[in-house]
Each structure stands twice: as structure tokens, then as C-alpha cells.
LUMFI-353758 format. One record per residue: x, y, z of N, C-alpha, C in turn. Coordinates in steps of 0.1 Angstrom, whole numbers, padded with zeros to 4 digits, always signed. Each point is the difference from the previous one (the first is absolute). Example, Ala and Ser with C-alpha at 12.3 -4.5 7.8 and 13.67 -1.06 7.14 Angstrom:
2
+0132-0057+0078-0009+0012+0000+0009+0012+0000;-0004+0011-0007+0009+0011+0000-0008+0011+0008;
END
This chain:
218
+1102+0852+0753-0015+0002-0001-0004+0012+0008;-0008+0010-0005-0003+0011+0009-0014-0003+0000;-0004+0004+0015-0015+0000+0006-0007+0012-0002;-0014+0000-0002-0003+0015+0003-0007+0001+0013;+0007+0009+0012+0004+0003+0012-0010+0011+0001;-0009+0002+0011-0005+0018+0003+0004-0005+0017;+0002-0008+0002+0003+0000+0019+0010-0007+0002;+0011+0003+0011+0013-0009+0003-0008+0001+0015;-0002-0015+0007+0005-0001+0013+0011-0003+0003;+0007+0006+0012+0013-0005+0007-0003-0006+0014;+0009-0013+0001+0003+0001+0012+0010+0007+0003;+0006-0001+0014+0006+0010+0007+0019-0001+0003;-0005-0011+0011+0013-0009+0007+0005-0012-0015;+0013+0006+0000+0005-0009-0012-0003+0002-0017;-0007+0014+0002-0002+0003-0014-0002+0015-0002;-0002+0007+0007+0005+0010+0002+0013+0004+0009;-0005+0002+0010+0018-0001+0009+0004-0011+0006;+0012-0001+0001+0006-0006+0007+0003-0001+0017;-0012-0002+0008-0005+0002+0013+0007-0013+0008;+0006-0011-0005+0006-0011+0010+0006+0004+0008;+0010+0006+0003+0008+0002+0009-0007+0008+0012;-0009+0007-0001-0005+0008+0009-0015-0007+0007;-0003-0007-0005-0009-0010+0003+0007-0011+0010;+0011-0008-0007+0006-0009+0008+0003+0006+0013;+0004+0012-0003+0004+0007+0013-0004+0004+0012;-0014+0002-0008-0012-0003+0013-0009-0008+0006;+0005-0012-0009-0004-0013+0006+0008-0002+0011;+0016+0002-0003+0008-0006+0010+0002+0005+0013;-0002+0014-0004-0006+0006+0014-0012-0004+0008;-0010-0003-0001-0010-0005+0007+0007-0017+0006;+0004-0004-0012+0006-0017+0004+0009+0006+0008;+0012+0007+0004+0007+0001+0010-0008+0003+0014;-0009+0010-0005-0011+0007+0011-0006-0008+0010;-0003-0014-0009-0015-0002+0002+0009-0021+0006;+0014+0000+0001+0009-0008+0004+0000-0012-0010;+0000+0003-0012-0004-0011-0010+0012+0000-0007;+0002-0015-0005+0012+0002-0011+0002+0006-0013;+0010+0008+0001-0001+0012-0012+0005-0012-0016;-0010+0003-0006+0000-0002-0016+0005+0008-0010;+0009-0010-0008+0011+0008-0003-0013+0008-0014;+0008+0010-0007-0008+0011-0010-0008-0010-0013;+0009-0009-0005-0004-0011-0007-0013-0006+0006;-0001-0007+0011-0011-0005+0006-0014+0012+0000;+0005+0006+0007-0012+0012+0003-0007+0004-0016;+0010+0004-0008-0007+0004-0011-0005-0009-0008;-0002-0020+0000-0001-0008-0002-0019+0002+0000;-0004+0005+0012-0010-0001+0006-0009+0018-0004;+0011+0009-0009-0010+0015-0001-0008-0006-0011;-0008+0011-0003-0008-0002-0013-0019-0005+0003;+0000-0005+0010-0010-0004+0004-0010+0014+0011;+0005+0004+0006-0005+0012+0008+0006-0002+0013;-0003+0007+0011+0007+0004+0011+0002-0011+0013;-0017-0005-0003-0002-0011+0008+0006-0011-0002;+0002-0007-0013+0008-0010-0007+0014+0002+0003;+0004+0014+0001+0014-0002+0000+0007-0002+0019;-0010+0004+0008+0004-0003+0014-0003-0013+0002;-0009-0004-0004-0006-0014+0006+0011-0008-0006;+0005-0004-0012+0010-0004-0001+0016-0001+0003;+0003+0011+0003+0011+0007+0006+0001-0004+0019;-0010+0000-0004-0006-0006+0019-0007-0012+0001;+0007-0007-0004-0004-0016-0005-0001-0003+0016;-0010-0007+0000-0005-0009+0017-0002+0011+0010;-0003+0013-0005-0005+0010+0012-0018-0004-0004;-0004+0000+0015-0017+0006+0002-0008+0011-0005;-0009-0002-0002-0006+0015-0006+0000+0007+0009;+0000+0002+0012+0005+0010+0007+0008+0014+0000;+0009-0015-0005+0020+0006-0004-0003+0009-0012;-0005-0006-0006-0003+0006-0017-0005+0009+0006;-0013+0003+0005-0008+0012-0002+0008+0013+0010;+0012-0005+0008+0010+0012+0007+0008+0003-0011;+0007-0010-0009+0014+0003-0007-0008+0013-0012;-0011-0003-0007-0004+0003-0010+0000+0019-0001;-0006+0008+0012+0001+0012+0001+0015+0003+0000;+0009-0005+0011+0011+0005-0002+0012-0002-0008;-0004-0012-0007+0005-0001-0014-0006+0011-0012;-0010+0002+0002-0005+0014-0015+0005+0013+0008;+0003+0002+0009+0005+0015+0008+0011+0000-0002;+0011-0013+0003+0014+0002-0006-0004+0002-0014;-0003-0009-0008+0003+0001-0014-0005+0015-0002;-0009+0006+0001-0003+0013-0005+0005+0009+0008;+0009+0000+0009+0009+0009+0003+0013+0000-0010;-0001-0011-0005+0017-0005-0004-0003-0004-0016;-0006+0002-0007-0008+0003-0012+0007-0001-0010;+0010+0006+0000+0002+0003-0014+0022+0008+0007;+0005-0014+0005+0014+0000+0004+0009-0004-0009;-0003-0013-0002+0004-0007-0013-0008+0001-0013;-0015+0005+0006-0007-0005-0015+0001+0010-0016;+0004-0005-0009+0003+0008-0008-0007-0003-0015;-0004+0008-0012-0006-0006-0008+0010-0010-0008;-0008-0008-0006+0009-0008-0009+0005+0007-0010;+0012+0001-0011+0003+0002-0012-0014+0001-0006;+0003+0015-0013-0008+0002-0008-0018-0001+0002;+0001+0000+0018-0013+0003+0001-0009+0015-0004;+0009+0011+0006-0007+0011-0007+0000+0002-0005;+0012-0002-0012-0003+0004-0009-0011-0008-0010;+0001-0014+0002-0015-0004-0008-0013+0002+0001;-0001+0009+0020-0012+0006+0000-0004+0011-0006;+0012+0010+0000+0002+0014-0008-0007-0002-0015;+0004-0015-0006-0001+0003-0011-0020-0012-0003;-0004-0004+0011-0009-0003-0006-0014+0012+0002;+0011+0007+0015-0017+0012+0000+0006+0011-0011;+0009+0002-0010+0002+0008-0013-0007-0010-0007;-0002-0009-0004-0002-0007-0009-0013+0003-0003;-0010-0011-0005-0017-0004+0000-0007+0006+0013;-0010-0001-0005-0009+0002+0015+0000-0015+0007;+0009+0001+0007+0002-0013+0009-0009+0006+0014;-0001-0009+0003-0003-0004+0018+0009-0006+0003;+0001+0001+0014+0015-0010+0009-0012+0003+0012;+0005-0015+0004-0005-0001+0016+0014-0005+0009;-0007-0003+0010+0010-0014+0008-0010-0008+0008;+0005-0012+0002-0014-0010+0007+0013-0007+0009;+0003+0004+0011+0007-0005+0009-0006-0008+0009;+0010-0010+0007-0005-0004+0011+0006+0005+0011;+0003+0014-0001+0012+0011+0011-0010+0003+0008;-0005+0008+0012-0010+0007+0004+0004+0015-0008;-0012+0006+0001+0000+0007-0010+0010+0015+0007;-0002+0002+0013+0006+0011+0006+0018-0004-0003;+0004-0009+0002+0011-0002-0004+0007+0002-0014;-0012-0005-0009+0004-0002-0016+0003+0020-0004;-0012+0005+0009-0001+0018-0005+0010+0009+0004;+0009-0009+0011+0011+0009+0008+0015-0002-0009;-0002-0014-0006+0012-0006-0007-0002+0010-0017;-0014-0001+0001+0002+0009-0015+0004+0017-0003;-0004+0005+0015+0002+0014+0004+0013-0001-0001;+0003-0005+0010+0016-0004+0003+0014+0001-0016;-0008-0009-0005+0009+0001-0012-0008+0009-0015;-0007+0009+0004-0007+0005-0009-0002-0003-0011;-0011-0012-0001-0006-0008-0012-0015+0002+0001;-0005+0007+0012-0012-0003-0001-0009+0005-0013;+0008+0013-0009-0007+0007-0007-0005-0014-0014;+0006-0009+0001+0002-0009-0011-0006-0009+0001;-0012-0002+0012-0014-0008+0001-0009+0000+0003;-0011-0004-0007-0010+0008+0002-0010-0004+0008;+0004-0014+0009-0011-0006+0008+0009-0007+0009;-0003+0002+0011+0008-0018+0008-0012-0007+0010;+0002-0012+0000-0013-0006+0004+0013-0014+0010;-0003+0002+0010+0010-0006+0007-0012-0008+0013;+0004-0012+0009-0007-0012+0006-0013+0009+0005;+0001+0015+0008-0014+0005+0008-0007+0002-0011;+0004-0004-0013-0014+0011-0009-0008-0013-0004;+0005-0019+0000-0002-0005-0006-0005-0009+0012;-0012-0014-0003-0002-0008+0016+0011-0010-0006;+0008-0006-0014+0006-0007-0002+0011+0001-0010;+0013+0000+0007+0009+0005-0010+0009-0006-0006;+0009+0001-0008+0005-0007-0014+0004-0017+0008;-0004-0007-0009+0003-0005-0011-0022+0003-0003;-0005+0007+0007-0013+0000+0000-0002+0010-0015;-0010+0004-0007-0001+0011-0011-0007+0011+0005;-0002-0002+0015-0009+0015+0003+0007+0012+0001;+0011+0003-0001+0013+0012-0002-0002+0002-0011;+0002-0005-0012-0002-0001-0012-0013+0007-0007;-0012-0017+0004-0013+0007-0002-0002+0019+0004;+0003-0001+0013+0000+0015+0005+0000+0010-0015;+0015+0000+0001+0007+0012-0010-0011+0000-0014;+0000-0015-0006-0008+0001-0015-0011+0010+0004;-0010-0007+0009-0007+0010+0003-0003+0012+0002;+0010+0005+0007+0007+0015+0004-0003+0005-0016;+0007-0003-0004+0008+0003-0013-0013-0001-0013;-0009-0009+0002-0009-0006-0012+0008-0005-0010;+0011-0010-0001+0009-0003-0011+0001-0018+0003;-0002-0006-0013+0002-0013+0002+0008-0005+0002;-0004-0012+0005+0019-0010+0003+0005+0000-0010;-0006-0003-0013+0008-0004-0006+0009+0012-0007;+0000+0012+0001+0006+0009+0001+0007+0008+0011;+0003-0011+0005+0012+0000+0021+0011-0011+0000;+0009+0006+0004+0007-0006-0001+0007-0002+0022;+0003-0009-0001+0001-0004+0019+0020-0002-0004;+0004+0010+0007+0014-0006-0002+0003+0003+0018;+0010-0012+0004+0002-0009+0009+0016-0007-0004;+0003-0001+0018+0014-0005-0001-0005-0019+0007;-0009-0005+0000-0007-0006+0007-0009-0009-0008;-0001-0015+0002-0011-0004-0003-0014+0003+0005;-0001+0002+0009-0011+0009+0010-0010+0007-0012;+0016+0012-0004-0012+0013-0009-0004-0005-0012;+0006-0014-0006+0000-0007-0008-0019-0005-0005;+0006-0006+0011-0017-0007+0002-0012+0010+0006;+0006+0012+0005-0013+0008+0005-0005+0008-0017;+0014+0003-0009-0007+0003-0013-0006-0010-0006;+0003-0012-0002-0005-0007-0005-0016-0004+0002;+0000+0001+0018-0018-0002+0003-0005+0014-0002;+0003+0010-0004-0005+0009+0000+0003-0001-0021;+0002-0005-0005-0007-0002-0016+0014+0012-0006;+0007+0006+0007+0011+0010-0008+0011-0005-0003;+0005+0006-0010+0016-0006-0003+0012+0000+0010;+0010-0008+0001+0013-0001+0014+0011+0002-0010;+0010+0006+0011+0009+0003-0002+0008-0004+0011;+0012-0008+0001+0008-0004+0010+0011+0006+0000;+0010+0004+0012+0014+0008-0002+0007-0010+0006;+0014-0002-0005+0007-0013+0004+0004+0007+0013;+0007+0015+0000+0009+0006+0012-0002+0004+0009;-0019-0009+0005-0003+0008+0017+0005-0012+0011;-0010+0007+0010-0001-0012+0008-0003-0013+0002;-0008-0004-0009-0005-0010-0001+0007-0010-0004;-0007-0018+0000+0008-0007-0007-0004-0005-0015;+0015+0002-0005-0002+0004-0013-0005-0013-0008;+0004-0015+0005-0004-0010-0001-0018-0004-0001;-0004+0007+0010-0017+0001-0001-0003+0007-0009;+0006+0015+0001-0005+0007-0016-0002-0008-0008;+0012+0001-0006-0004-0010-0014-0006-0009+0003;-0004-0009+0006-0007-0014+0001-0019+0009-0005;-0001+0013+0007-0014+0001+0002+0000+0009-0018;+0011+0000-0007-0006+0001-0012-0003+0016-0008;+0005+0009+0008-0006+0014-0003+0000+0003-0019;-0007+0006-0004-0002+0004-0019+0015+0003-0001;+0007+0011+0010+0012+0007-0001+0007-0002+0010;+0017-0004-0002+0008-0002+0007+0015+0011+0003;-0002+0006+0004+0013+0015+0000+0011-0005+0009;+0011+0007-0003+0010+0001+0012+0005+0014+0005;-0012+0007-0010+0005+0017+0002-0013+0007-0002;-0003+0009+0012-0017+0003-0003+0001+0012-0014;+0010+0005-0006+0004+0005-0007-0004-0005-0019;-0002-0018+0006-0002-0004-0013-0012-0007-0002;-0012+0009+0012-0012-0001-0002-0007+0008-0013;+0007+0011+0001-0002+0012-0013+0001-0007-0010;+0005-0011-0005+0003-0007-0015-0013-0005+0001;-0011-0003+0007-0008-0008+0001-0013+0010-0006;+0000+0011+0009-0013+0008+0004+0002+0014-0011;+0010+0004-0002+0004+0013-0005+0003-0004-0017;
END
């Protein structure tokens, strides 16, 4: 079945690159830092997808807010030093962005729950930024995904309806943030997320290659 598409949102972590390993890595630095038990890469990335604060407070299970509010800076100063070591794009990601900004007059956003200085250094970094046209990441929003105000955002930006947006996500999160925001989902089996939630939360489209989004949209 093909949709008619004028906007793709992306998320980020897990559907565009492949950022686990360099994330984990700066969790475990802080947990070694900060004298806590280091969680293996499995665990840590059990807990991304939610935003920055979600992923220490968990990770730092039975620390005080205190703890949290020390670990939190120098956990985003490692990681955005150390950015983009491991992280690499997934398969057939550029080239399916190459081919949707040739295509239609598409829009592409991203609605992360990354901070946004991080999301712009990882996109510099691997030179994708020319291939979106908006990113709206936790400072631009007071509530972020599984919330629709990332979302709402962009339609607005944009003047284009949900129902011509499509939310693709490796995550039940982006799942339900398209879904409260009225636009079509798209789930990818091969990010971070668990794949078991995906499908439970039901996305219109289900991929295992962002590659075979194009069958949908083009």
C-alpha cells in the first residue's frame, strides 16, 4: 500500500545511526567515575530512547538527586567529546535519504529525544546534515516523545497535515508520539529499541531496512 507522504519525521538513536556503543560508553565511564556498578552495553541501552535524564537515573539506580544532578553534565561532555567513535549510520541510510530529497517535494525533520547540540555534531560529523530540514530535539519542546509536541512542532513549521506525516522510529515511544500527534508510524525492527514493544504499539508500517520505506512513500 503506498501513502501519500509530503513530511518524513525521524527519530535519531536506532534509526538513523547506530550510536549504542558510544553511548554505553559513556555511561560506563561516569559509572566507573562516579564508583557505581558498571552495566553491561545491553543494560544501558535497555534504558536509551527516553532522553538524557531517563537514561542516568536508571543507570544510577538508588543514587539521590544530588548524584544525578553531578553525573548528568559529565556524562553529556564525555559523550559529546566521544560522539561519533563507534557511531556509524545504519545500512542504506543515505542512500534512502539521497533518494527522497531527489524525489517529491518531501520535508524530513528529526524529533529526537538527543539534546539538540549533540544530535548537530553527530550530523556534521557524518555529513547528513544537508538531508534535513528541521530538528527539534528535548530544549525546543516542555514535553518530549512519547509526548506529540516534537511532532506538532514540525506540522506546524511546515503547514502540512498529519495525515500526510509519517513518524518513523525504532521504538514504541515514536510510535505513540505519532500516533498522539494524528500522523502515520513507521517502526524499524534494526535499532535500539525493543523490538517486542514495537510491534505490540502497532505502527501502519513495519521495515527491517530504512531502504524499504521508499516502497511505501515513492
Amino acid at each position: 500500500m503506498k501513502y501519500q507522504v509530503n513530511l518524513i519525521i525521524f527519530d535519531f538513536d536506532g534509526v538513523i545511526i547506530n550510536s549504542g556503543q558510544d553511548i554505553a560508553s559513556a555511561v560506563q565511564y561516569v559509572l566507573r567515575r562516579f564508583k557505581q556498578p558498571v552495566l553491561t552495553h545491553k543494560e544501558i541501552i535497555s534504558h536509551v530512547g527516553h532522553g538524557m535524564e531517563y537514561l542516568i537515573r536508571h543507570c544510577f539506580s538508588g543514587c539521590d538527586d544530588d548524584t544525578i544532578e553531578q553525573v548528568i553534565p559529565i556524562y553529556r561532555q564525555r559523550y559529546l567529546e566521544n560522539a561519533v567513535v563507534e557511531t556509524r549510520l545504519y545500512e542504506h541510510v543515505e542512500a534512502t535519504l539521497k533518494q527522497i530529497q531527489s524525489g517529491q517535494n518531501l520535508k524530513t525533520a528529526l524529533v529526537t529525544n538527543k539534546p539538540e547540540d549533540l544530535t548537530r555534531k553527530i550530523l556534521e560529523l557524518l555529513s547528513i546534515n544537508p538531508y534535513f530540514d528541521m530538528v527539534v530535539g528535548p530544549e525546543s519542546v516542555k514535553k518530549m516523545k512519547p509526548d506529540p509536541e516534537g511532532i506538532l512542532q514540525v506540522l506546524e513549521y511546515f503547514k502540512l497535515p498529519a495525515r500526510q506525516t509519517i513518524m518513523v522510529g525504532d521504538s514504541h515511544v515514536d510510535v505513540e508520539a505519532g500516533k498522539n500527534a494524528g500522523t502515520l508510524t513507521c517502526g524499524v525492527t534494526y535499532g535500539l529499541g525493543n523490538k517486542e514493544e514495537l510491534i505490540k504499539s502497532s505502527p501502519d508500517i513495519l521495515i527491517n531496512d530504512l531502504a524499504e520505506l521508499l516502497e511505501y512513500i515513492l
